[in-house]
C-alpha positions as CSV (number, residue, x, y, z in Angstrom):
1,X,83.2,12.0,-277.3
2,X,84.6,15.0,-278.8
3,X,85.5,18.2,-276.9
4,X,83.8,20.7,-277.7
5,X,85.9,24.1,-277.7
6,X,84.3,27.5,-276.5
7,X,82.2,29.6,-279.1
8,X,82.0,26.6,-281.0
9,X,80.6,26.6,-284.7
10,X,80.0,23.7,-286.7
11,X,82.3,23.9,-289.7
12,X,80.7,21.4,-293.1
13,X,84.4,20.0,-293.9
14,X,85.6,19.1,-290.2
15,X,82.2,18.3,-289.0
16,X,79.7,17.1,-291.4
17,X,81.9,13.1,-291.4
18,X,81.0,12.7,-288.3
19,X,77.3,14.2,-288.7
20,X,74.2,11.6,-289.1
21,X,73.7,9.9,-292.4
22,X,76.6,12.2,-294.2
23,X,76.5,10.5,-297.3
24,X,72.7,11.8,-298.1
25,X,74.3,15.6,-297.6
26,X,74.5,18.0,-300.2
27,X,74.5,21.9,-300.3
28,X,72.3,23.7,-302.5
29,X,72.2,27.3,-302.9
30,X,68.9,28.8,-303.5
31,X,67.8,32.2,-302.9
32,X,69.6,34.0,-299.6
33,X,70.4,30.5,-298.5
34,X,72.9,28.0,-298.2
35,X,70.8,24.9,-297.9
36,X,71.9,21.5,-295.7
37,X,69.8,18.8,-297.6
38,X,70.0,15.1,-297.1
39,X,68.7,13.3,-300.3
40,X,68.1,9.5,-300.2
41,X,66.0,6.7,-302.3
42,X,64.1,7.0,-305.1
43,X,60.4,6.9,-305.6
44,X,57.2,9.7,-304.7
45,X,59.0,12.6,-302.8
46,X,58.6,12.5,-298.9
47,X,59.9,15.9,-297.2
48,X,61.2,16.1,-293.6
49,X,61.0,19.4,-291.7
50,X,62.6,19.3,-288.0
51,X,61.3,21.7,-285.0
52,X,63.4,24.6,-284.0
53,X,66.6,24.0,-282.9
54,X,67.0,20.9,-284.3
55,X,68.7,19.8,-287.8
56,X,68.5,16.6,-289.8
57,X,69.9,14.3,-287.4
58,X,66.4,14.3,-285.8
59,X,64.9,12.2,-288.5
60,X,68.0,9.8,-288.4
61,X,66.5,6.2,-287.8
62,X,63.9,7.0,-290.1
63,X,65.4,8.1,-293.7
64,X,66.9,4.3,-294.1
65,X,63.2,3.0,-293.7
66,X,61.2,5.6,-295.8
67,X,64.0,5.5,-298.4
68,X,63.2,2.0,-299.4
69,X,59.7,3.6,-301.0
70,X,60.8,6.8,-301.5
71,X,63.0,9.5,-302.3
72,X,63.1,11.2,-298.8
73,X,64.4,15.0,-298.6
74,X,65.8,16.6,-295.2
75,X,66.4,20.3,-295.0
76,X,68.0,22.0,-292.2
77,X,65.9,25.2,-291.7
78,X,67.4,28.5,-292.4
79,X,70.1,29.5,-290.1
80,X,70.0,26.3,-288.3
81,X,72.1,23.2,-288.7
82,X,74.4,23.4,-291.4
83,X,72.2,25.7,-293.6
84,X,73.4,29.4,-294.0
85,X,71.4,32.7,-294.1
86,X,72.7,35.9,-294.3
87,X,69.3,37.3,-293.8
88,X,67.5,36.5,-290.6
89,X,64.4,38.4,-291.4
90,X,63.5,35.2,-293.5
91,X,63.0,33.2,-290.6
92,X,59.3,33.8,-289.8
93,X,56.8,31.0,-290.9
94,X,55.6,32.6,-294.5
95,X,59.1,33.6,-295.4
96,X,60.6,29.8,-294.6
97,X,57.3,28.3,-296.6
98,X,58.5,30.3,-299.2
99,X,62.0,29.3,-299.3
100,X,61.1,26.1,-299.1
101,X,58.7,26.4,-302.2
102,X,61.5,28.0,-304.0
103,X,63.9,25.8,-303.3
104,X,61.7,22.7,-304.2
105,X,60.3,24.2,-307.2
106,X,64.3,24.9,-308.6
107,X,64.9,21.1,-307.9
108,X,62.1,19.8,-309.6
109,X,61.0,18.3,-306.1
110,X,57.1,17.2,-305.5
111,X,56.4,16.0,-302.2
112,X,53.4,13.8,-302.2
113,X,53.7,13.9,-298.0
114,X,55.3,16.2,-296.1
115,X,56.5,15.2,-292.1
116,X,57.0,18.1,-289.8
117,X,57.9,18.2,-286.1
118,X,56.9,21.2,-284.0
119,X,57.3,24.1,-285.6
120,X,58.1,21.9,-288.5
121,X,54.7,20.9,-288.7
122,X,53.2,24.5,-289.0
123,X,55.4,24.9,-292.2
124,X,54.2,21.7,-293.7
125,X,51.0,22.9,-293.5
126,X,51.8,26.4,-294.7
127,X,53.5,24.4,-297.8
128,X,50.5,22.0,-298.4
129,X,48.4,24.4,-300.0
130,X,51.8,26.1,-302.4
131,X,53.5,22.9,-303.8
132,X,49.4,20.6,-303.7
133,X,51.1,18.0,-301.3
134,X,48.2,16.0,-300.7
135,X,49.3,14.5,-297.2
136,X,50.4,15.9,-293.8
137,X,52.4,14.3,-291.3
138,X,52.8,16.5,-288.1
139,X,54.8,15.1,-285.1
140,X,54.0,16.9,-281.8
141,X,53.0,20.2,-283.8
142,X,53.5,23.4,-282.4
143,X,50.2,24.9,-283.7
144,X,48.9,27.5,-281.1
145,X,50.1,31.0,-279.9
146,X,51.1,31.7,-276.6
147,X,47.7,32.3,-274.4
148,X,47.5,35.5,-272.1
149,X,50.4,37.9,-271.4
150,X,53.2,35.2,-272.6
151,X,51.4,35.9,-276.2
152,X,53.1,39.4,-276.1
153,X,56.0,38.8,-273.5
154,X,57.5,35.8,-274.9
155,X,57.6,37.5,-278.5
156,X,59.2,40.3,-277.5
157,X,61.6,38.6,-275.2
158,X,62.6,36.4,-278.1
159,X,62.7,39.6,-280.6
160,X,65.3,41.3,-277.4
161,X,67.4,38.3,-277.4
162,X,68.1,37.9,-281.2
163,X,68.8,41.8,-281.1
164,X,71.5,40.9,-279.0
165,X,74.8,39.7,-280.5
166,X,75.5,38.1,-277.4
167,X,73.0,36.0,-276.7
168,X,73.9,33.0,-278.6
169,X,77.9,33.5,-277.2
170,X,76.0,33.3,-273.6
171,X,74.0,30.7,-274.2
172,X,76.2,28.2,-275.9
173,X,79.4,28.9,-273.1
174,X,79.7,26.1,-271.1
175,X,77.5,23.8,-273.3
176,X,77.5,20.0,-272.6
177,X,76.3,16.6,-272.1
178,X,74.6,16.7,-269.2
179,X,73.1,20.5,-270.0
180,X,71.5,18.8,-273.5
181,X,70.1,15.8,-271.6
182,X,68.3,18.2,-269.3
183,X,66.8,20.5,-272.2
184,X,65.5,17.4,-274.0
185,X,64.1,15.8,-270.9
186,X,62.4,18.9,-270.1
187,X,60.3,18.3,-273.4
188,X,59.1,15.0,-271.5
189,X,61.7,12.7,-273.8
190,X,64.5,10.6,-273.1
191,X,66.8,9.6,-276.3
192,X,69.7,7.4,-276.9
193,X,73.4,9.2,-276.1
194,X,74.2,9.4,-280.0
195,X,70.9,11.8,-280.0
196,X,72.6,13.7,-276.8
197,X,75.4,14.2,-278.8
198,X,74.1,15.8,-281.8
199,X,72.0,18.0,-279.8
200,X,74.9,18.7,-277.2
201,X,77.0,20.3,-280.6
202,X,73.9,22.1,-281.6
203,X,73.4,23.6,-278.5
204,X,77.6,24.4,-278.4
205,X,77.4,26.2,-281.8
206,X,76.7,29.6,-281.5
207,X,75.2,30.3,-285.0
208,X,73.0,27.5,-284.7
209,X,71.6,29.2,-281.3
210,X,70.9,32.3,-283.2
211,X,69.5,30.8,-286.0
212,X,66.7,29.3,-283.4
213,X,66.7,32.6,-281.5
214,X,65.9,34.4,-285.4
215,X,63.1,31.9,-286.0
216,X,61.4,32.6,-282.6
217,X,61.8,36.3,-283.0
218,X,60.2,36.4,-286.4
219,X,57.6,33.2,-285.6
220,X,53.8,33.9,-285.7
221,X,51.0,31.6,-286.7
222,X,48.0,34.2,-287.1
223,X,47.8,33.8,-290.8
224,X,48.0,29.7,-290.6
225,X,45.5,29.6,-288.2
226,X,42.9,31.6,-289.8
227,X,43.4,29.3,-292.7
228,X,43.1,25.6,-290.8
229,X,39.5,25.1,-292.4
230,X,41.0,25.8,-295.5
231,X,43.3,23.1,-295.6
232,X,42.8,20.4,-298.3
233,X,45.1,18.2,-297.7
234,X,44.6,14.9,-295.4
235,X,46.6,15.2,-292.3
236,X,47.6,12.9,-289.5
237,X,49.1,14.6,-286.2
238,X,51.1,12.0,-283.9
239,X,51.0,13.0,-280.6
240,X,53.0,12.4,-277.7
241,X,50.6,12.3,-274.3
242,X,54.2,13.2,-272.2
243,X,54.9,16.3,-274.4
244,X,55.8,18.8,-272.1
245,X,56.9,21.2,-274.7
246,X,53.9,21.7,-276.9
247,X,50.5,20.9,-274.7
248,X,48.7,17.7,-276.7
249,X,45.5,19.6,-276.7
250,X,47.1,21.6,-278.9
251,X,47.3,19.0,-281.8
252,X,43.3,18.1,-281.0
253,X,42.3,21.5,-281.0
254,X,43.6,22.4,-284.2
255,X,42.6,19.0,-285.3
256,X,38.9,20.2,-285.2
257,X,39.0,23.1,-287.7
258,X,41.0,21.0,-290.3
259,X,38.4,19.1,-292.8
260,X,40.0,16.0,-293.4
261,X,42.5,15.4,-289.6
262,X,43.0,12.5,-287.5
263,X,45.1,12.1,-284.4
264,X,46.9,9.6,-283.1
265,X,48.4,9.7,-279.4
266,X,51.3,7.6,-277.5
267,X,50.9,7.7,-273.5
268,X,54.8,6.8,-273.4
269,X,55.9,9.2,-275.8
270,X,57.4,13.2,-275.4
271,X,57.9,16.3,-278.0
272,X,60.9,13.8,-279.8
273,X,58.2,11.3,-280.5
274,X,60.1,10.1,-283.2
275,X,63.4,10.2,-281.9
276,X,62.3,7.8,-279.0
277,X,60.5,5.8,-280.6
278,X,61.0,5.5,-284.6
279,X,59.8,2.2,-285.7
280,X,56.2,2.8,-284.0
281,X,56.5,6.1,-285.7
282,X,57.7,5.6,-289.3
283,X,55.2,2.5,-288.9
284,X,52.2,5.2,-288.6
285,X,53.3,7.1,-290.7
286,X,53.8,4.6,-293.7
287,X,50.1,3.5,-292.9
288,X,49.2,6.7,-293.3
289,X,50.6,7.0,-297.1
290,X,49.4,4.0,-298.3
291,X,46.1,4.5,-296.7
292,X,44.0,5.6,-299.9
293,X,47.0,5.9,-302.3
């Protein structure tokens, strides 16, 4: 395993060989951004959105499978990963949905499903209705405010953090294996030790920390959930009954004031769903497309 330096920051020449799948990476530069995609297969478009504080490492044992219908594309969300913003005031949820739209619209992408996890999933909702995708994946999706007096603390906490340029240095000093393995199993998952890995450099990088920091600060879903009964798309939400990160009722509640939502729950499974358990997942989540198509 490589030693990870103080103040780390992952750098796309040294780092991005030894990064998942590096061969589907390409940088695009659209609007304030300096995009991380992974591109792979050919056929309908499928698009991949990872939670915060997470890249496209997460979606690892599942590009080989979709790609063999499809040509799957993998963004890293702004700040985060190996994407570059200069501007962190675009990392609220109507200002990455319209990033996103940009970006897809300049590369003639048309997603006929979209998969997000977490907070990913609240973007790939906000995008349904912009680019017409007609299906929704969301894995674990973070789709509620936080209830009582964490709905203002935690905001401005987050907001107090980001402010500070030294957050990200203290939070990433001292990062390692062990410290990864607890953050992850404190979302009720367990994941291989290449998984560790990837997250324990994420965690070590202290522009990736701010990135996640930004997108907290900035992050409400008042607009998206007034417009739940609005959504036309189908949508399918996987849910993880060990998810100690995002509560599962969260997933059926919203699930009630979408027109056209299922759910489908694991007893076995935590927030990284899909990193635990990928075959049962991607399995779903083909049904889903070819259900109706």
């Amino acid at each position: 395993m490589t030693r990870l330096k103080r103040q780390w920051i992952m750098d796309w020449e040294r780092d991005l060989p030894n990064w998942s799948l590096p061969e589907f990476s390409t940088r695009i530069v659209n609007g304030p951004h300096r995009w991380h995609v992974q591109i792979a297969g050919n056929g309908p478009d499928i698009l991949l959105l990872p939670g915060a504080g997470a890249s496209t490492h997460t979606w690892r044992a599942l590009i080989p499978t979709l790609a063999g219908a499809h040509r799957v594309i993998a963004p890293d969300l702004p700040g985060q990963g190996f994407t570059q913003s200069p501007n962190a005031a675009r990392s609220g949820l109507p200002e990455t949905a319209e990033d996103l739209c940009s970006l897809a619209r300049a590369e003639g992408w048309r997603p006929r499903v979209v998969v997000g996890h977490s907070a990913g999933a609240a973007i790939a909702l906000e995008l349904s209705g912009e680019l017409e995708i007609p299906k929704v994946v969301g894995i674990n999706p973070a789709l509620d405010n936080f209830e009582g007096v964490a709905g203002w603390l935690f905001p401005i906490m987050a907001k107090l953090l980001a402010a500070n340029p030294f957050t990200a240095n203290l939070f990433t000093f001292g990062a390692s294996r062990s410290r990864a393995r607890r953050l992850i199993e404190g979302t009720g998952s367990n994941i291989t030790d290449e998984g560790l890995e990837f997250y324990t450099r994420l965690i070590s990088d202290r522009r990736h920390v701010n990135g996640a920091l930004q997108m907290m600060a900035h992050w409400s879903l008042d607009g998206l959930l007034e417009e739940l009964p609005k959504i036309e798309a189908d949508v399918l939400f996987l849910v993880g009954e060990n998810d100690k990160a995002v509560p599962p009722d969260v997933a059926r509640r919203a699930a009630k004031t979408i027109p056209n939502a299922t759910v489908k729950s694991f007893a076995d499974l935590g927030h990284l769903a899909h990193e635990e358990d990928p075959d049962r997942i991607v399995s779903d989540i083909q049904n889903f497309i070819e259900k109706s198509d």
